[in-house]
C-alpha positions in Angstrom: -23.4 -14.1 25.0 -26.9 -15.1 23.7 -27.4 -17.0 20.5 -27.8 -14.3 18.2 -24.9 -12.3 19.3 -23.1 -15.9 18.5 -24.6 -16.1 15.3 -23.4 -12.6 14.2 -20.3 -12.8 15.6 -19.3 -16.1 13.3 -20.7 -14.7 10.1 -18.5 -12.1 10.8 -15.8 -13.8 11.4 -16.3 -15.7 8.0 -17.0 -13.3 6.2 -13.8 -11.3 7.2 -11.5 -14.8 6.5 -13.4 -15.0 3.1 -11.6 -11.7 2.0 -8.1 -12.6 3.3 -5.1 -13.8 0.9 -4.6 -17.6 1.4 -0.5 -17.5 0.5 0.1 -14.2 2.5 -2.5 -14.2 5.4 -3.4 -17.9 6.3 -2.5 -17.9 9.9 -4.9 -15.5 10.3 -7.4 -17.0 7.8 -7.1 -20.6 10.4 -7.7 -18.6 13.6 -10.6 -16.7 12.4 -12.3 -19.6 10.6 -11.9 -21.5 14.2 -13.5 -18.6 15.9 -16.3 -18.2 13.5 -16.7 -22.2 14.0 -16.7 -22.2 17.8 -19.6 -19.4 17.5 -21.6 -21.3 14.7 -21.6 -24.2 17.0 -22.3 -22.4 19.9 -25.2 -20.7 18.6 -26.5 -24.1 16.8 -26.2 -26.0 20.2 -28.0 -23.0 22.1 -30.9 -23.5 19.4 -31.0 -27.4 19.9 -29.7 -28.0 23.7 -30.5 -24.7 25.4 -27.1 -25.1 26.3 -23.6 -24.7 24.7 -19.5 -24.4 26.0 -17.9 -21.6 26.1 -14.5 -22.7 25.2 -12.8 -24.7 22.6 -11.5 -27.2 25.4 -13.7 -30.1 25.5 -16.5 -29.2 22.9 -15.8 -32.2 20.5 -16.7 -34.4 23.3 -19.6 -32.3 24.0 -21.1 -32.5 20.7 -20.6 -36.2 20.8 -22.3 -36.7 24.1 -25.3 -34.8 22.4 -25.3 -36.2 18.9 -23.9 -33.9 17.0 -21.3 -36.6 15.9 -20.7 -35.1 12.1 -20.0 -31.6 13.8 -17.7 -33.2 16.7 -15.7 -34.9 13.7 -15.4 -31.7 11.8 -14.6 -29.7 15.1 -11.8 -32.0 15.9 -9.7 -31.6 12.0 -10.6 -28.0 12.0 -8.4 -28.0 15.7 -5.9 -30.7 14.4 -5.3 -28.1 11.2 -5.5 -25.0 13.9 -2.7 -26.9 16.4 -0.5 -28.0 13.6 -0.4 -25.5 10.8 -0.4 -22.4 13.4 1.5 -23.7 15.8 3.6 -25.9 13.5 3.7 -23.0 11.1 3.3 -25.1 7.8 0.5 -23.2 5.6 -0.5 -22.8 1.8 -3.2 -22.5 -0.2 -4.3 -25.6 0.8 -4.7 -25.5 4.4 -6.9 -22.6 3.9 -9.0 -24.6 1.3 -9.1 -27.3 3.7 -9.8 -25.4 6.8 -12.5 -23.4 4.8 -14.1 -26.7 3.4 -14.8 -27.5 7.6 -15.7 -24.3 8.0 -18.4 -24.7 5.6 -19.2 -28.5 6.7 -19.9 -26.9 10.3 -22.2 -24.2 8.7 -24.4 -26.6 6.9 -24.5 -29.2 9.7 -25.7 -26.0 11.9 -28.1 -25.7 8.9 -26.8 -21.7 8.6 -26.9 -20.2 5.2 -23.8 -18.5 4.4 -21.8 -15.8 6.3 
């Protein structure tokens, strides 16, 4: 996928979480602000490095062996929140404010401009 086809894909992605009930739907709201993530930093790092991953497995490390430190450490809570509240199954309201709070973090280290 080229970088633009990244880019719309995550402000999709965030735009759809944006409409979604935080108490009833935030399973759904932590997967799809992880997918929007992994496509805003895709698309950043194809801007900057000419070069991004294509998974989720290994990209924090990535981003720190390019400098992207402040994105790395967001990446890695946004996954710690992802792991434990979906897989853990503990959500509320504020996971999803927590989870959106990265979320935005990763968009403005990207330097992107709302969904």
């Amino acid at each position: 996928m080229n970088s633009e086809k990244h880019l719309e894909k995550a402000k999709r992605l965030d735009s759809i979480q944006k409409k979604m009930d935080p108490e009833s739907e935030w399973e759904i709201i932590v997967e799809t602000a992880y997918g929007a993530a992994m496509n805003y930093i895709s698309y950043f790092c194809e801007k900057k490095l000419g070069d991004h991953l294509n998974t989720h497995k290994g990209l924090a490390r990535f981003l720190d062996e390019n400098n992207l430190s402040n994105i790395a450490v967001l990446f890695r809570e946004l996954d710690i929140h992802r792991q434990g509240k979906w897989y853990g199954a503990q959500g509320n309201g504020e996971t999803v404010k927590r989870v959106r709070a990265i979320l935005d973090g990763i968009r403005s280290e990207c330097g992107i401009v709302g969904p």
